[in-house]
MIVEXZA-604637 format. One record per residue: residue number from 1; x, y, z of N, C-alpha, C in turn; chain; residue in three letters. Coordinates in steps of 0.1 Angstrom, whole numbers. Atoms other than C-alpha are relative to their C-alpha. Layout:
BEGIN
PT    i     nu     nv     nw    cau    cav    caw     cu     cv     cw  ch   aa
PT  NUM      X      Y      Z      X      Y      Z      X      Y      Z   A  ALA
...
This chain:
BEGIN
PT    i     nu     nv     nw    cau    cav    caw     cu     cv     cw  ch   aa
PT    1      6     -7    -11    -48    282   1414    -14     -6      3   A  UNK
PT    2     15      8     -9    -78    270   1436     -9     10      5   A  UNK
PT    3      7     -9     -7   -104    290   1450     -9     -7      6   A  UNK
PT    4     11      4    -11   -124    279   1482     -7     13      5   A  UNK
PT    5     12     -6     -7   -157    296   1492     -3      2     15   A  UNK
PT    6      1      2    -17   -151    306   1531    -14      1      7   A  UNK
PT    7     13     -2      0   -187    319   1531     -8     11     -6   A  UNK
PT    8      7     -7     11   -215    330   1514    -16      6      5   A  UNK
PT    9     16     -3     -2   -246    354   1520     -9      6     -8   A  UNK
PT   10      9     -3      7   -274    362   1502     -5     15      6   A  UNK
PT   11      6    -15     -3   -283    402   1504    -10      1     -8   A  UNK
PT   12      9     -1      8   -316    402   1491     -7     16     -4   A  UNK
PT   13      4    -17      0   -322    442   1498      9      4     -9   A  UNK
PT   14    -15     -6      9   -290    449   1476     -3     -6    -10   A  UNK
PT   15     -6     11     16   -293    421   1451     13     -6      0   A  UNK
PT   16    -15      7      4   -264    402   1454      4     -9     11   A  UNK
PT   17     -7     12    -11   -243    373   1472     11      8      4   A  UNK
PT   18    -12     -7     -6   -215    388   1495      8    -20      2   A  UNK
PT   19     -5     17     -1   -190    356   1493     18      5      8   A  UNK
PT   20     -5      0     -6   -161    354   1516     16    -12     -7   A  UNK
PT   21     -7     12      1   -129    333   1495     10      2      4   A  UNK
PT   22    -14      3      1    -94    318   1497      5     -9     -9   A  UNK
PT   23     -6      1     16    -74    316   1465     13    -11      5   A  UNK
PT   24    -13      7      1    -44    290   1471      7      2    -10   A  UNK
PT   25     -7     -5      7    -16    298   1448     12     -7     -1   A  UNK
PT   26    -13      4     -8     16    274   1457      6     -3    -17   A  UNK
PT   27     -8     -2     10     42    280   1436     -1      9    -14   A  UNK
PT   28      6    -10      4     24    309   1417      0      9      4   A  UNK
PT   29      1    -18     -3     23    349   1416    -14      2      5   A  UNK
PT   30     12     -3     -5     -3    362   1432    -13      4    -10   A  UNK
PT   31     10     -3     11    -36    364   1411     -5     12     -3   A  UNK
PT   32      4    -12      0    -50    390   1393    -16     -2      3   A  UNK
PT   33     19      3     -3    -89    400   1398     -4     -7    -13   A  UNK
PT   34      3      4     10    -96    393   1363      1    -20      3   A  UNK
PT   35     -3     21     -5    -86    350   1371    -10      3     11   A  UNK
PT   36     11      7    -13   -104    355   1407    -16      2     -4   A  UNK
PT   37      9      0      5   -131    364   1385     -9     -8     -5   A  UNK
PT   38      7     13      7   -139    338   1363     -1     -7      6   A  UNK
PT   39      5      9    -11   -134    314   1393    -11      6      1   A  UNK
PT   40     15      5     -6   -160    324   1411    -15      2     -9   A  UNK
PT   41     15     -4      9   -185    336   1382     -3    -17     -3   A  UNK
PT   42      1      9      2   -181    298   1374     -4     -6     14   A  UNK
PT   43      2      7    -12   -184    285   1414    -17      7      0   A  UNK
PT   44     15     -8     -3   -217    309   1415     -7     -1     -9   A  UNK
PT   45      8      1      4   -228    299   1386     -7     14    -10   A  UNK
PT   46      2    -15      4   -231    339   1375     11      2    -16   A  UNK
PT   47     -8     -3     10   -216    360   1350     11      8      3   A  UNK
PT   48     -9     -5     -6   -183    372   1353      5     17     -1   A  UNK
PT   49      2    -16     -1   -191    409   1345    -13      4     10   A  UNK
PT   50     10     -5    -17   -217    411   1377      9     -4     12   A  UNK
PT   51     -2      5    -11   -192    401   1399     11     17      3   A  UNK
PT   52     -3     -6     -3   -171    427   1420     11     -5     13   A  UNK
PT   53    -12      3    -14   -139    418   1442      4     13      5   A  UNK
PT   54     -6    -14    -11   -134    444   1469     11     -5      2   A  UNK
PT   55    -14      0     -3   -102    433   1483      3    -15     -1   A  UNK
PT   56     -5     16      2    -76    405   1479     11      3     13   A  UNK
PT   57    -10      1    -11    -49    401   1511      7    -13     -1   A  UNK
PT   58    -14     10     -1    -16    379   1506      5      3     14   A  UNK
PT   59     -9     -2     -8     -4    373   1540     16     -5      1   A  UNK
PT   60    -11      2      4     33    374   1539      8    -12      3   A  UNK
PT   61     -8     10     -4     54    342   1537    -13    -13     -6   A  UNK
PT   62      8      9      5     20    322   1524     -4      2    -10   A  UNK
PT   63      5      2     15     10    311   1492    -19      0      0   A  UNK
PT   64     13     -5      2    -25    323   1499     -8     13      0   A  UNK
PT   65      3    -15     -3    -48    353   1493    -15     -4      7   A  UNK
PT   66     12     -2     -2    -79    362   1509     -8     10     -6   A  UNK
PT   67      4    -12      4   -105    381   1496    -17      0      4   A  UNK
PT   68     16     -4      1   -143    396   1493     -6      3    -11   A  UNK
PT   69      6     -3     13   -162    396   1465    -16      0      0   A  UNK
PT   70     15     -3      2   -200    407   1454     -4     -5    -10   A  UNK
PT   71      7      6      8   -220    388   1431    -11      6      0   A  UNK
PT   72      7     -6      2   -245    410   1416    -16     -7    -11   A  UNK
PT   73      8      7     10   -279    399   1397     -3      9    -11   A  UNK
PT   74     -7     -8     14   -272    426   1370      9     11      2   A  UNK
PT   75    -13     -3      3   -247    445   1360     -2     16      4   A  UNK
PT   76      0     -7     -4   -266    480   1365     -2      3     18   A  UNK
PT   77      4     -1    -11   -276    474   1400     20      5      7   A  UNK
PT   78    -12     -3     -5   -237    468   1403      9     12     -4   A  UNK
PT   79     -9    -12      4   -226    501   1387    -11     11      9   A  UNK
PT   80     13    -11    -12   -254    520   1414      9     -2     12   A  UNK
PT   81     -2      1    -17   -244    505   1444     17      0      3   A  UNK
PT   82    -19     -1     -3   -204    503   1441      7     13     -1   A  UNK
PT   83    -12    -16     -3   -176    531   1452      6      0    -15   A  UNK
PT   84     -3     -2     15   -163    546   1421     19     -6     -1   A  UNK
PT   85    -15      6      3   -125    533   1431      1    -15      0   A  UNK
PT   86      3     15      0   -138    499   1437     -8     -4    -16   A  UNK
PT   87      1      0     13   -152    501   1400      9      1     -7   A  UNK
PT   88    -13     -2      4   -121    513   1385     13     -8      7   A  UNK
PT   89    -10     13     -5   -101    485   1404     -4    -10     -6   A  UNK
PT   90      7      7      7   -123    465   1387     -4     -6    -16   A  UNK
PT   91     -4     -8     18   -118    481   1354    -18     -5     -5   A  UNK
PT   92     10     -2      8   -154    487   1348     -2     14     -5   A  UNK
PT   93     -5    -16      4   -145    523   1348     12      7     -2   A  UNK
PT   94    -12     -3      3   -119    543   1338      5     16     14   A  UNK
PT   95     -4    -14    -10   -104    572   1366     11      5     -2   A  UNK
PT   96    -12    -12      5    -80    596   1358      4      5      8   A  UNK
PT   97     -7     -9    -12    -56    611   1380     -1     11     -4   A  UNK
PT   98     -2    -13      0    -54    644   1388     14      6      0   A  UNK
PT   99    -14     -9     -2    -20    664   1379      3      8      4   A  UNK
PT  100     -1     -9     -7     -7    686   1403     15      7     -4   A  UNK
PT  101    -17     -5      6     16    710   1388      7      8     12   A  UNK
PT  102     -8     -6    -11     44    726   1414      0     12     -1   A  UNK
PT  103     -9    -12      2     51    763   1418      9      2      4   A  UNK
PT  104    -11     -4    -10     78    781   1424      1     10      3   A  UNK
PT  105      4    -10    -11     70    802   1447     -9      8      1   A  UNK
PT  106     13      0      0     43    825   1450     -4      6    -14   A  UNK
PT  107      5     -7     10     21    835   1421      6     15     -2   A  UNK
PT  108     -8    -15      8     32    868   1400    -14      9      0   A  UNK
PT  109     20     -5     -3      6    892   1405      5      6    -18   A  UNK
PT  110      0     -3     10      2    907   1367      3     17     -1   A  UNK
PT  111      0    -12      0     10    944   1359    -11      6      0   A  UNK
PT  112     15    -11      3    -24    971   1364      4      6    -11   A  UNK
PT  113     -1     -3     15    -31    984   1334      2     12      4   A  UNK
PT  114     -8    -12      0    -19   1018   1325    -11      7      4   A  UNK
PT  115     10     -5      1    -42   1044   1336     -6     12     -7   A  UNK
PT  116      3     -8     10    -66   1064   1312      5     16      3   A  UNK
PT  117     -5    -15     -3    -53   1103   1307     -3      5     11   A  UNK
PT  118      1     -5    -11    -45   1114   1338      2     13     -1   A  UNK
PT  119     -2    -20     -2    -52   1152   1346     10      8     -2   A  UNK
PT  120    -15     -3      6    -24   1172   1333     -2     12     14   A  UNK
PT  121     -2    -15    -10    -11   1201   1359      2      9     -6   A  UNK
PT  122     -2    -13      8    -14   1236   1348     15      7      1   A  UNK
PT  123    -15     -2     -2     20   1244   1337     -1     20      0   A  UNK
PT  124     -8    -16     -5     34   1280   1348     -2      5    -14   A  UNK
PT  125      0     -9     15     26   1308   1319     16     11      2   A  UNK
PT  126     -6     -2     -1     52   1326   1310      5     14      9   A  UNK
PT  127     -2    -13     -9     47   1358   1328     -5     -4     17   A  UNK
PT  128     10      5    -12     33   1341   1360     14     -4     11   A  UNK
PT  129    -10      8     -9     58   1332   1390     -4    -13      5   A  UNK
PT  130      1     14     -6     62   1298   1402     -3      3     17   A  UNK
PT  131     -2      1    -12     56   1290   1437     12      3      8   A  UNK
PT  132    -16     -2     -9     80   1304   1459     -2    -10     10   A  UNK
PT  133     -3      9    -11     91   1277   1482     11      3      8   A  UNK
PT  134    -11     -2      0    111   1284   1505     12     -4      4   A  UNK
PT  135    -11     10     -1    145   1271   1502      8     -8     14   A  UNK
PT  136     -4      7    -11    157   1242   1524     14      3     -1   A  UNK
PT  137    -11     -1     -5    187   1247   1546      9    -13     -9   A  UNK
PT  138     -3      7      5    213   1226   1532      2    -12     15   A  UNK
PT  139      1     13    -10    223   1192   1555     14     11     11   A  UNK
PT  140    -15     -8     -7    260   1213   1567     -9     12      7   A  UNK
PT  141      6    -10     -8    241   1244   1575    -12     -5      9   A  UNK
PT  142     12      5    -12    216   1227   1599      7     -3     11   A  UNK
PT  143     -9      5     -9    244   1210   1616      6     12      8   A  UNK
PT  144     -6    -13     -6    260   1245   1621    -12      7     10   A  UNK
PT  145      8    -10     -7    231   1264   1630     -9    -12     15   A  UNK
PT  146      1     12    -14    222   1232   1660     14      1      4   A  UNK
PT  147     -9     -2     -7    258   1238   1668      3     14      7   A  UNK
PT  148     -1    -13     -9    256   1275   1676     -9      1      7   A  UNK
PT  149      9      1    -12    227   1270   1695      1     -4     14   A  UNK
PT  150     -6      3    -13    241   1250   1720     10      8     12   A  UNK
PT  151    -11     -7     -4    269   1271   1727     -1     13      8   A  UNK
């Protein structure tokens, strides 16, 4: 594998070189960051724990990638100013997926708790009458007594 320097700029507000390459690869898998690393820590002359590849692009059918990479002048400037997925692509950090467990269907609501001694009703003494209610027609005698009405 080859690495050519497309272009290179100096960010002196940032601290770092923004460098522009293309990796040739013919008859090779496509490289990992860890290899496009050490190239260019070695082309820049840097160390290859300050450097930062943002993206690499294989266009399809060529044996070449493109990419972007940050050359940093230390290592905390570059764990300040970089996205935390572009660090963990980088494997300076570690990121953990989040597991999303499924339901099925909706939550259960929980039973209310029992409730404390509820008021008792004053039960009927023995000499006392109950409520007289007075008795409902049955369902047949309603029907009758709406039938002789009409008539």
């Amino acid at each position: 594998m080859e690495i050519e320097i497309l272009s290179k700029k100096d960010n002196v507000l940032l601290e770092r070189q923004e460098v522009m390459f293309k990796a040739v690869h013919a008859n090779e898998k496509t490289p990992k960051r860890e290899e496009v690393q050490e190239k260019i820590a070695g082309l820049l002359n840097t160390q290859k724990d300050k450097i930062v590849i943002e993206r690499m692009n294989v266009e399809f059918g060529k044996q070449e990638t493109v990419g972007y990479a940050k050359a940093y002048t230390t290592k905390e400037k570059l764990m300040v100013l970089e996205k935390k997925h572009i660090l963990g692509r980088n494997k300076y950090i570690t990121i953990e997926k989040k597991v999303v467990e499924k339901r099925a269907g909706p939550p259960k609501k929980e039973a209310a708790p029992a409730a404390t001694a509820a008021p008792a009703k004053p039960e009927a003494k023995a000499g006392e009458k109950k409520d007289a209610k007075k008795p409902e027609a049955k369902p047949e005698e309603k029907k009758e007594a709406k039938a002789g009405e009409k008539k």
